[in-house]
FIMAR-961173 format. One line per 5 residues: number of its first residue (from 1); for each residue x, y, z of C-alpha. Coordinates in Angstrom, 1 decimal, m for minus. Layout:
N
NUM> X,Y,Z | ... $
// end
This chain:
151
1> 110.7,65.1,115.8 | 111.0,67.1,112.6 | 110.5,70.3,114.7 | 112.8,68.9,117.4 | 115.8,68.5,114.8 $
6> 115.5,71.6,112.6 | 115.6,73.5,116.0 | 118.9,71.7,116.9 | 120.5,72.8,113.5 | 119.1,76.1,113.9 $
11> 120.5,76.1,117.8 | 124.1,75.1,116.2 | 124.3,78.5,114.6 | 124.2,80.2,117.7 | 125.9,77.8,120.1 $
16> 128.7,76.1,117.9 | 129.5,79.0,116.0 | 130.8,81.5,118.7 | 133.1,78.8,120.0 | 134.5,78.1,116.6 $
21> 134.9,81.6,116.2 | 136.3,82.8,119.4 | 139.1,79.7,119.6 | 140.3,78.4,116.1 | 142.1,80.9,113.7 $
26> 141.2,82.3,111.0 | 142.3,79.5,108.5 | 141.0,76.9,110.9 | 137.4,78.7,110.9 | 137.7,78.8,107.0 $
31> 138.7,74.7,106.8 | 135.3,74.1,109.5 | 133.2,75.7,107.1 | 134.3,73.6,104.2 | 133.8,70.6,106.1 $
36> 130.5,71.4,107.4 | 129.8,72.3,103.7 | 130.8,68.7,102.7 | 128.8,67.2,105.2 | 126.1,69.3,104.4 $
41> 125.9,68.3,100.7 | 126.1,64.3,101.8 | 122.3,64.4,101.4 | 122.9,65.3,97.0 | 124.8,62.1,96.8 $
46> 121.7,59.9,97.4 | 120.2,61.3,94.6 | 116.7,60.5,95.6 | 117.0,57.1,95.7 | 116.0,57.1,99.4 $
51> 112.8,58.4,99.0 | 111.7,56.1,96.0 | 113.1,53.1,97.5 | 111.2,53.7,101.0 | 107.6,54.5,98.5 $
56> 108.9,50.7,97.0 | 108.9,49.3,99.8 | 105.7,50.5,101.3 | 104.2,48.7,98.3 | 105.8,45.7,98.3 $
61> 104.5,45.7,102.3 | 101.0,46.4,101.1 | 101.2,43.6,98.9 | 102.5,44.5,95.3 | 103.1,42.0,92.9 $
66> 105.7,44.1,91.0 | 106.7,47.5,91.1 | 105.7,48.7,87.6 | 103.8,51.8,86.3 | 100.8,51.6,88.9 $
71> 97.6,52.1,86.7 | 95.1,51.6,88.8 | 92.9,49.0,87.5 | 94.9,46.4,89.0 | 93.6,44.6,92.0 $
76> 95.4,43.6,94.9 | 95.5,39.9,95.3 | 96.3,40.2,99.0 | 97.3,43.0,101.8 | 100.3,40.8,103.3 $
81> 104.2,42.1,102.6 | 105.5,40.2,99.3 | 108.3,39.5,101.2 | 109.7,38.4,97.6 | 109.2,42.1,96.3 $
86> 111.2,43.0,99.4 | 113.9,40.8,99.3 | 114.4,41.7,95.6 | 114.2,45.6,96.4 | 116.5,45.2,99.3 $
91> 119.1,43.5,97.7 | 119.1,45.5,94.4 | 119.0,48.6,97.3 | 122.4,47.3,98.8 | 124.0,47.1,95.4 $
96> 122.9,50.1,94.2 | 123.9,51.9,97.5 | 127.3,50.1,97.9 | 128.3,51.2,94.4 | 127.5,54.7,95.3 $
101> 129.5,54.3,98.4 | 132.5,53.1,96.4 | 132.2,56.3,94.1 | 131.4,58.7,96.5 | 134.7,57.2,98.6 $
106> 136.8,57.6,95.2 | 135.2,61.2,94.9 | 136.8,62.5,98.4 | 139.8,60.9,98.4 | 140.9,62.1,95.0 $
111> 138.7,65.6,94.2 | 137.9,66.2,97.7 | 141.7,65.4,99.2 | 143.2,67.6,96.3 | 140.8,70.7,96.8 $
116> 141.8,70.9,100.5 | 145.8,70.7,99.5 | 145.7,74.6,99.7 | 143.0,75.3,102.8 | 145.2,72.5,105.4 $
121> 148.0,74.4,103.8 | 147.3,77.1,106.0 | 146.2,75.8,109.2 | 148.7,75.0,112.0 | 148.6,71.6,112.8 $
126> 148.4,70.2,109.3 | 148.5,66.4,110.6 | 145.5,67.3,112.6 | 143.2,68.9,109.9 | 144.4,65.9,107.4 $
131> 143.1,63.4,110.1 | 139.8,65.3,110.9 | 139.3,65.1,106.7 | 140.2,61.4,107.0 | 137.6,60.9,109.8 $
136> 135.1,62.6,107.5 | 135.6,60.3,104.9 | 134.8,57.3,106.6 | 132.0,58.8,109.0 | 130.2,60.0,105.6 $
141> 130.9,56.9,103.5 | 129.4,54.5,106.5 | 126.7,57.2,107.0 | 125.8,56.6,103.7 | 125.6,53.4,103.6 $
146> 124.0,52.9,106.1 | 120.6,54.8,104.6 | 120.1,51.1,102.9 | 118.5,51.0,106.8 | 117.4,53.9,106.9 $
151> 115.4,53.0,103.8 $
// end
């Protein structure tokens, strides 16, 4: 699957990119790239949490007690989930996740909005490109969010 999806990225380049090229201008082709750049670096806002959050979890399935500094004396007192452990992960995941939604929403409507004032400035159908960046917005934020199932 991992091969399957970088070649889909990598098929983008030369399937999506001629069509952008040959029927939006040249201020439209500058505004896709920007978006495509912001979509891009959606993956910096997690901040790693989704990776140490899934190795969490995977211990509190093997049957952790706690999630502490792992020393490796320690026995395991069984090998069923601590569905505890999880719970607790999982709801501290939400939290931590929703707050980083909330600031990551505050982000792009106040930074993100004011540094494409001047690129929408230049495209034709202003109302358009302002809805597109609106669509972004929300796509990303739920996209985000929604790595708490991902995780």
């Amino acid at each position: 699957m991992t091969w399957l999806s970088l070649s889909t990225k990598a098929l983008s380049l030369f399937v999506v990119l001629p069509l952008v090229l040959k029927r939006f201008s040249a201020a439209e082709i500058s505004l896709w790239y920007l978006f495509s750049s912001i979509i891009v670096l959606m993956g910096l806002a997690d901040m790693g949490f989704r990776s140490t959050f899934a190795r969490i979890i995977a211990f509190a399935v093997g049957g952790a007690e706690d999630v502490g500094i792992y020393t490796g004396t320690s026995a395991r007192n069984s090998s069923k989930p601590n569905w505890v452990l999880i719970e607790k992960i999982c709801s501290n995941m939400k939290f931590i996740y929703f707050f980083l939604s909330i600031l990551l929403f505050l982000l792009f409507i106040t930074i993100g909005s004011w540094s494409l004032v001047k690129p929408i400035s230049h495209v034709d159908d202003q109302n358009q490109a302002w809805m597109a960046w609106f669509v972004i917005i929300i796509t990303s934020i739920i996209k985000f969010y929604g790595t708490v199932y991902g995780n």
